[in-house]
PyMOL Python script that loads the backbone (N, CA, C, O; Angstrom):
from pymol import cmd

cmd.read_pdbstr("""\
ATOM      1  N   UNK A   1     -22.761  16.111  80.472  1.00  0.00           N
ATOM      2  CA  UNK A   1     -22.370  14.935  79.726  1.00  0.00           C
ATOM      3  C   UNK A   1     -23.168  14.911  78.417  1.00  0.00           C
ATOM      4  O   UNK A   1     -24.387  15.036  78.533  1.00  0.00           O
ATOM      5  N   UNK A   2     -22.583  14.749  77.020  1.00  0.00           N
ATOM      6  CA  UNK A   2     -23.033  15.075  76.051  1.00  0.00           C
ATOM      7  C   UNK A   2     -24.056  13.253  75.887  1.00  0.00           C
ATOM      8  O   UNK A   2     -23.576  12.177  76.244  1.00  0.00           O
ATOM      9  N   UNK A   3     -25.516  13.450  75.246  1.00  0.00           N
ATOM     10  CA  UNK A   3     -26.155  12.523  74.937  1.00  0.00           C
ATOM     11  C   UNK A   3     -25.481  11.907  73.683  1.00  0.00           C
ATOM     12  O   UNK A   3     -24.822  12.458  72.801  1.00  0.00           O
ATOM     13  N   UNK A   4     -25.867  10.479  73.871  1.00  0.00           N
ATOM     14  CA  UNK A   4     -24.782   9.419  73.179  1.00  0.00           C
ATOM     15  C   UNK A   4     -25.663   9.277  71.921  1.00  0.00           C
ATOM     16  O   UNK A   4     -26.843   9.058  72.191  1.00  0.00           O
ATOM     17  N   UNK A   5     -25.395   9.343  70.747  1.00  0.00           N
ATOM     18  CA  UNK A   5     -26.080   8.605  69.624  1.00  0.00           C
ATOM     19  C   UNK A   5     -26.799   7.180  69.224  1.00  0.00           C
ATOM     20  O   UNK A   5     -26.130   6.322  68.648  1.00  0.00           O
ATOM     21  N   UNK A   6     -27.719   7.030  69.438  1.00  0.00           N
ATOM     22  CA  UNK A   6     -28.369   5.790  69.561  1.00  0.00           C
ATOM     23  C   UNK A   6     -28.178   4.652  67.916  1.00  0.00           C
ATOM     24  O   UNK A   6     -28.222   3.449  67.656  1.00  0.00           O
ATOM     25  N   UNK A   7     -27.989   5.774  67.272  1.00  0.00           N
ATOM     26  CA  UNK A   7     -28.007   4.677  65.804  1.00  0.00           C
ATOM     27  C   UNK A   7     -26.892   4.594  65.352  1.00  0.00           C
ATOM     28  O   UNK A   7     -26.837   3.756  64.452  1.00  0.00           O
ATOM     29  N   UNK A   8     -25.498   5.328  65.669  1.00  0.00           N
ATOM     30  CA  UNK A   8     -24.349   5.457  65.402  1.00  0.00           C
ATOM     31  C   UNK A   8     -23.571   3.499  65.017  1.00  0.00           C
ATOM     32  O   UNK A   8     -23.065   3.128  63.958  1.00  0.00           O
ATOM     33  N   UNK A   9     -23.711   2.905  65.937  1.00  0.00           N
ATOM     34  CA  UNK A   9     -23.524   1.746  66.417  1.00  0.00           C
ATOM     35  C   UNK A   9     -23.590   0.901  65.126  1.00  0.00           C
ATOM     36  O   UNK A   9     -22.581   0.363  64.670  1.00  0.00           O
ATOM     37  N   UNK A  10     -25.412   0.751  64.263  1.00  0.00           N
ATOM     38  CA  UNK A  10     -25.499   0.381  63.485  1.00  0.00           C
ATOM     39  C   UNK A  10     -25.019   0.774  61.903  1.00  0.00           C
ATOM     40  O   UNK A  10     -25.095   0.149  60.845  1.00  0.00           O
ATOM     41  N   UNK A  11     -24.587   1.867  62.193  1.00  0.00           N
ATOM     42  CA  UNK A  11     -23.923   2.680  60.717  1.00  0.00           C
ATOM     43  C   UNK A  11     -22.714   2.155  60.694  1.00  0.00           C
ATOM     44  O   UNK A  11     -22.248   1.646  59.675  1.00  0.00           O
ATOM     45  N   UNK A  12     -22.035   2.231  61.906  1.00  0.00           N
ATOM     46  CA  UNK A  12     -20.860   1.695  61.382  1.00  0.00           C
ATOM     47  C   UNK A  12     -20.728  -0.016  61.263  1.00  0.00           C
ATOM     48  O   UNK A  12     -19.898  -0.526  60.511  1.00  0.00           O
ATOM     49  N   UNK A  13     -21.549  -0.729  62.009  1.00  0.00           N
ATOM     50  CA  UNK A  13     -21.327  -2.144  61.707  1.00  0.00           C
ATOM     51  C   UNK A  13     -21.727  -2.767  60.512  1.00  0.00           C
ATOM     52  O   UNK A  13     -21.295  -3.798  59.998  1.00  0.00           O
ATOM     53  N   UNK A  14     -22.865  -1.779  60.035  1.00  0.00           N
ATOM     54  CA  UNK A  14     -23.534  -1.697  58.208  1.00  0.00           C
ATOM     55  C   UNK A  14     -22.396  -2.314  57.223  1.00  0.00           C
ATOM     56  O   UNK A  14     -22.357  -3.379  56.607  1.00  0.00           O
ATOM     57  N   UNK A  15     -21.362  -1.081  57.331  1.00  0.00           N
ATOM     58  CA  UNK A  15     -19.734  -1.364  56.160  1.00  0.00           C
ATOM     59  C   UNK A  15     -19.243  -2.644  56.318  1.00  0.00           C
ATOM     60  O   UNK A  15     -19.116  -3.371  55.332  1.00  0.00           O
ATOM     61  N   UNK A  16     -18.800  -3.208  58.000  1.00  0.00           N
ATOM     62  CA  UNK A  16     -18.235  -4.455  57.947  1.00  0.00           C
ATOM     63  C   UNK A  16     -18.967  -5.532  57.380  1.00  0.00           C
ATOM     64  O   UNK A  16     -18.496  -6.454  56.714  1.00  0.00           O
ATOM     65  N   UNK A  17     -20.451  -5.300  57.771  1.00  0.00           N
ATOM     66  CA  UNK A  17     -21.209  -6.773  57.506  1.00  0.00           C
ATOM     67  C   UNK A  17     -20.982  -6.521  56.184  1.00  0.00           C
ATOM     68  O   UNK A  17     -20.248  -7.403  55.740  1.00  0.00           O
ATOM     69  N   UNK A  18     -21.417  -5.344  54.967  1.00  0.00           N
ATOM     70  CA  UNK A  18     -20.924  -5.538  53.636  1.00  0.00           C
ATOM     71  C   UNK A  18     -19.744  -6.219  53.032  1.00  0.00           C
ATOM     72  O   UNK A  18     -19.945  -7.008  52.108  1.00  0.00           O
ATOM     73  N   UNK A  19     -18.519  -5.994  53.464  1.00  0.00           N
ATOM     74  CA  UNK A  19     -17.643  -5.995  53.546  1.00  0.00           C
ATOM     75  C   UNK A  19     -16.751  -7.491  53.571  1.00  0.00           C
ATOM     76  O   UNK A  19     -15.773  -7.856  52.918  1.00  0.00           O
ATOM     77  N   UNK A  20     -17.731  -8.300  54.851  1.00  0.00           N
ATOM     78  CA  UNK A  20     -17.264  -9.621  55.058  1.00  0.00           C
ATOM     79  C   UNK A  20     -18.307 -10.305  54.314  1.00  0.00           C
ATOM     80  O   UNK A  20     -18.059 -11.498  54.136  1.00  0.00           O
ATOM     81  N   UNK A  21     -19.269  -9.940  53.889  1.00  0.00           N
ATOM     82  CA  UNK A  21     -19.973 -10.753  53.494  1.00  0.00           C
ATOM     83  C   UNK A  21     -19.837 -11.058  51.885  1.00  0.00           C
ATOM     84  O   UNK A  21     -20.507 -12.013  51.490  1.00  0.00           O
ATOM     85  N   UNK A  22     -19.028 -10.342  50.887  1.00  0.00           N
ATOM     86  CA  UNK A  22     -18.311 -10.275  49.756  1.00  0.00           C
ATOM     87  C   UNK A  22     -17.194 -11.150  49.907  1.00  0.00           C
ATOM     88  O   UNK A  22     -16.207 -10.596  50.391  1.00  0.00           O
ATOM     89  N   UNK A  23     -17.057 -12.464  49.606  1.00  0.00           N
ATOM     90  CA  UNK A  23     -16.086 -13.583  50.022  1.00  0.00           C
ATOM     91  C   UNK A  23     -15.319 -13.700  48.035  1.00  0.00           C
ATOM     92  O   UNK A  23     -16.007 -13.696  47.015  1.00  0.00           O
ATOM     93  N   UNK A  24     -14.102 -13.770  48.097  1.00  0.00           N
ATOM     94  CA  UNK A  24     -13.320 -13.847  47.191  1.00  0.00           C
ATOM     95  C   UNK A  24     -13.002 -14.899  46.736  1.00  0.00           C
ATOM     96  O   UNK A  24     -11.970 -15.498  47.039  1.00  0.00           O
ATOM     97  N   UNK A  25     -13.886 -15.294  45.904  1.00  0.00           N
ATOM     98  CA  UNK A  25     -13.504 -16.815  44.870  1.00  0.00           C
ATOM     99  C   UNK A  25     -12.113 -17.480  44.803  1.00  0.00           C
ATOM    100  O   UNK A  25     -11.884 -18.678  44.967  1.00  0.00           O
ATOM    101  N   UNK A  26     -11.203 -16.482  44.528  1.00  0.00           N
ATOM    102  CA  UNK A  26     -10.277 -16.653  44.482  1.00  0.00           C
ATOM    103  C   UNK A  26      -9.006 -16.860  45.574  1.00  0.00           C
ATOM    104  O   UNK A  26      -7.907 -17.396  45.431  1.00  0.00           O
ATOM    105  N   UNK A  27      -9.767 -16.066  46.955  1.00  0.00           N
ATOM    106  CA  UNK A  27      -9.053 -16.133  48.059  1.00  0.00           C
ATOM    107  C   UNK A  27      -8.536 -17.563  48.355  1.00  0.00           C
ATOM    108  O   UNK A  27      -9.250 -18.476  47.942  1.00  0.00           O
ATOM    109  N   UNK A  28      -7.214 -17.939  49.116  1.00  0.00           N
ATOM    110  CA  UNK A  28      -6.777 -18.835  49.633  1.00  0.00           C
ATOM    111  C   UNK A  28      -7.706 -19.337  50.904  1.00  0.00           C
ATOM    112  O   UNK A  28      -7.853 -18.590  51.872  1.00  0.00           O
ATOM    113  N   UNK A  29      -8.430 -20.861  50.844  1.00  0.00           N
ATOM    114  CA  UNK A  29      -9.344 -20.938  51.990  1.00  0.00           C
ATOM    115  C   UNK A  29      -8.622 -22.038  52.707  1.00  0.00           C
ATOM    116  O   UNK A  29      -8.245 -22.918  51.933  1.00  0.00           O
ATOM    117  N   UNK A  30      -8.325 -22.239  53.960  1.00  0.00           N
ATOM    118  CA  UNK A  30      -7.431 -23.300  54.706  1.00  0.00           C
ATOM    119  C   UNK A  30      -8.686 -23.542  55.743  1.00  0.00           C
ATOM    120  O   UNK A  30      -9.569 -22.784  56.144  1.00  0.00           O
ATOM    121  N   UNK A  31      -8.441 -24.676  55.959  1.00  0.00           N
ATOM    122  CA  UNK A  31      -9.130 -25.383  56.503  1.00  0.00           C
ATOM    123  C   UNK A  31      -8.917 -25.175  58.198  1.00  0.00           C
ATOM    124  O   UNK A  31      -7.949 -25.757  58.688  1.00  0.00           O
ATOM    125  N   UNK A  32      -9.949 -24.218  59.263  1.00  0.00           N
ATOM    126  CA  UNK A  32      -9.522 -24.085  60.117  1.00  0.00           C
ATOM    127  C   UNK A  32      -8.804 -25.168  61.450  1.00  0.00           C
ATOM    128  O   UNK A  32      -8.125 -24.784  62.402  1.00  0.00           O
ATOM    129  N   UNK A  33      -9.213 -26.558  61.128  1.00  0.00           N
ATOM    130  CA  UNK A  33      -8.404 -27.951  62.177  1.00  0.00           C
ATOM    131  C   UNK A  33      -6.654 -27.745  61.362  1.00  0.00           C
ATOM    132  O   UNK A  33      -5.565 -27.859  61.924  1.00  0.00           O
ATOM    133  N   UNK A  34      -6.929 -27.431  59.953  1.00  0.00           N
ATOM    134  CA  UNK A  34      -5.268 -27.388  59.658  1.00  0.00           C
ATOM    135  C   UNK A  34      -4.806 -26.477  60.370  1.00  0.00           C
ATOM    136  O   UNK A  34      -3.826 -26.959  60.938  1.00  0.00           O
ATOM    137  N   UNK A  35      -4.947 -25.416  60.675  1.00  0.00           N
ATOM    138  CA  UNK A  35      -4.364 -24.341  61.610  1.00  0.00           C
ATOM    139  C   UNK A  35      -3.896 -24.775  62.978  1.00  0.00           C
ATOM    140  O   UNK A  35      -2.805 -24.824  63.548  1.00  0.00           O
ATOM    141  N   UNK A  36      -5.770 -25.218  63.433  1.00  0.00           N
ATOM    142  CA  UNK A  36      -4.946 -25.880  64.113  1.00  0.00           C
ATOM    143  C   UNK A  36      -3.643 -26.729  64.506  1.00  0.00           C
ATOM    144  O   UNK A  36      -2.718 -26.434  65.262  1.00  0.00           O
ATOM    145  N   UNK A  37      -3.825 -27.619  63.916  1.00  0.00           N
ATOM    146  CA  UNK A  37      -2.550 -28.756  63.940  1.00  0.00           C
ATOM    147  C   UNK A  37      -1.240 -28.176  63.456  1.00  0.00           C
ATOM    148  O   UNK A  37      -0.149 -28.472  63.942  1.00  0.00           O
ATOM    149  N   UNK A  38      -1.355 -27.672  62.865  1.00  0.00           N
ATOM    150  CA  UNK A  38       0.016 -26.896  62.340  1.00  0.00           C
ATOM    151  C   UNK A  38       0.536 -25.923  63.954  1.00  0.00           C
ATOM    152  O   UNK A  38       1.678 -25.945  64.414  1.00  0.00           O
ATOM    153  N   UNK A  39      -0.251 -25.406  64.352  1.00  0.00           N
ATOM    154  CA  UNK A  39      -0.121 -24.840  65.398  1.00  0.00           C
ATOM    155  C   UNK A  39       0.706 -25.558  66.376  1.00  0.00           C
ATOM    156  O   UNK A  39       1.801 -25.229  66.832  1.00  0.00           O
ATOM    157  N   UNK A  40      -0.274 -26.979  66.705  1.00  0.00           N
ATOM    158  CA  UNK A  40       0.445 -27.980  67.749  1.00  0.00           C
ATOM    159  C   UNK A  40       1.384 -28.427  67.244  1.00  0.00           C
ATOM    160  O   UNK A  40       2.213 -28.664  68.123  1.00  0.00           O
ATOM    161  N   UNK A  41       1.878 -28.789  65.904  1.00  0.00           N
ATOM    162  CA  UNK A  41       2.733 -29.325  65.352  1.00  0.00           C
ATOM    163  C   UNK A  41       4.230 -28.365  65.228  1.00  0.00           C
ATOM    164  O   UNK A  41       5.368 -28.739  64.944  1.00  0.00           O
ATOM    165  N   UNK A  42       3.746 -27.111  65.537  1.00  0.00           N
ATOM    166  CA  UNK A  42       4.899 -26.369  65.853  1.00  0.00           C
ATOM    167  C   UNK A  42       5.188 -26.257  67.265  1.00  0.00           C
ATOM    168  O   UNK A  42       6.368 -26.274  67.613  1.00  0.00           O
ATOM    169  N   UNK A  43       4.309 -26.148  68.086  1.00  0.00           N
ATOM    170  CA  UNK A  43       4.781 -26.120  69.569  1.00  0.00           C
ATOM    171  C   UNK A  43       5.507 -27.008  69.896  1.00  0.00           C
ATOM    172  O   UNK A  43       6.400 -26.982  70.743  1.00  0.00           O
ATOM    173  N   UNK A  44       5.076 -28.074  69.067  1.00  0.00           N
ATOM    174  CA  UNK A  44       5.778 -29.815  69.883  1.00  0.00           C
ATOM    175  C   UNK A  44       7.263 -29.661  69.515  1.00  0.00           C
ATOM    176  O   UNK A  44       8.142 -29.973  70.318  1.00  0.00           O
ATOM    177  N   UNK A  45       7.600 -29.051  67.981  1.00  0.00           N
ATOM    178  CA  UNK A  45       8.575 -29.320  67.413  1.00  0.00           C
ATOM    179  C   UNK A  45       9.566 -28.122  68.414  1.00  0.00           C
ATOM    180  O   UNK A  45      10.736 -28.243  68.775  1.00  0.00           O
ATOM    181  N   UNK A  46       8.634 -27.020  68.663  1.00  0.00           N
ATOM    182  CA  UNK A  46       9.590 -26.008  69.689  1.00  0.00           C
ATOM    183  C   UNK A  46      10.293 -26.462  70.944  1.00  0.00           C
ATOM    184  O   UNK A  46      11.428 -26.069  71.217  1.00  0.00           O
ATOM    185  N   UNK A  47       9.454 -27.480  71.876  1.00  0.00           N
ATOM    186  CA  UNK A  47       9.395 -28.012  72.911  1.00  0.00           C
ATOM    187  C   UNK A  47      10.589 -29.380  72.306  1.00  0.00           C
ATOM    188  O   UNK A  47      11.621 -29.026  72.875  1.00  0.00           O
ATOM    189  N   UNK A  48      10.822 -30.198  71.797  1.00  0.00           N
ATOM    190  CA  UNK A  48      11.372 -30.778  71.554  1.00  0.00           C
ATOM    191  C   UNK A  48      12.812 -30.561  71.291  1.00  0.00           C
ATOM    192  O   UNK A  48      13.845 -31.121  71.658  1.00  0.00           O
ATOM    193  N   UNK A  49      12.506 -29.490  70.477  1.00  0.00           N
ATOM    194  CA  UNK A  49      13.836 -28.787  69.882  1.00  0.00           C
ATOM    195  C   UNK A  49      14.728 -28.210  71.195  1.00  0.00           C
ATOM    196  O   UNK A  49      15.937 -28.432  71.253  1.00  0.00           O
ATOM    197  N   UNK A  50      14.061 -27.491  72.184  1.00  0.00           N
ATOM    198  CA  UNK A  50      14.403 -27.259  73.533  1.00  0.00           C
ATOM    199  C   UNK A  50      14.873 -28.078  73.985  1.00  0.00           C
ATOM    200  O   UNK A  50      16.048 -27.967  74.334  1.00  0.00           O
ATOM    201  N   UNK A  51      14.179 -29.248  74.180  1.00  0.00           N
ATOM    202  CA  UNK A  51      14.822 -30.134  75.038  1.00  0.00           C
ATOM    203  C   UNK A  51      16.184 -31.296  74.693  1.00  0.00           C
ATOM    204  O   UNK A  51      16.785 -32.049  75.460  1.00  0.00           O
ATOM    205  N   UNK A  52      16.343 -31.049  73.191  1.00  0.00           N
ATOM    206  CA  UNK A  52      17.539 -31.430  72.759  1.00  0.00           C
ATOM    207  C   UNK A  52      18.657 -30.492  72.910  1.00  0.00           C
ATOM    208  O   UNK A  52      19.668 -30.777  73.553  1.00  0.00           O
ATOM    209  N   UNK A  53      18.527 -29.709  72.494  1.00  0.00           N
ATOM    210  CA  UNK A  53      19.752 -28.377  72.620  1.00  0.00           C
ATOM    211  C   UNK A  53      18.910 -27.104  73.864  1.00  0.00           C
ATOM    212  O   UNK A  53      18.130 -26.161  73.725  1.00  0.00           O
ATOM    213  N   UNK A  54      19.418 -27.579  74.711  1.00  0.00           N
ATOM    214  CA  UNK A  54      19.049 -26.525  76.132  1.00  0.00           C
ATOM    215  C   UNK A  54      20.437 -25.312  75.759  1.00  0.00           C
ATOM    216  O   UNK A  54      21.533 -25.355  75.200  1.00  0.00           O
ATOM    217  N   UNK A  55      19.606 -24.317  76.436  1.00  0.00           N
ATOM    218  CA  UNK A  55      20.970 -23.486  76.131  1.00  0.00           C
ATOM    219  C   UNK A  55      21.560 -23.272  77.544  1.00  0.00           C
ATOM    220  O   UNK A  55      22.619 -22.662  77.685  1.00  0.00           O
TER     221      UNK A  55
END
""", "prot")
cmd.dss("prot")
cmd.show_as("cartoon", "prot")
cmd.util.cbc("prot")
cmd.orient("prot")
């Protein structure tokens, strides 16, 4: 069984933390409870919608 690389792990998680940690001024930022609710606010409307027109 070939011995596993002990520092490998941190080389590659190095790039992401760079990576995410460069946040884009410009990016679109939504507010994660709006997601939420938009979320529930579509299920309800799915569930509803169902229960008016059953197929």
């Amino acid at each position: 069984m070939p011995k596993s690389k002990k520092g490998e792990g941190f080389h590659s998680a190095a790039g992401l933390i760079r990576y995410f940690d460069s946040e884009d001024d410009k990016a679109l930022k939504v507010n994660p409870w709006f997601v939420v609710a938009f979320c529930i606010a579509v299920s309800v409307l799915v569930l509803v919608l169902g229960a008016i027109y059953p197929t």
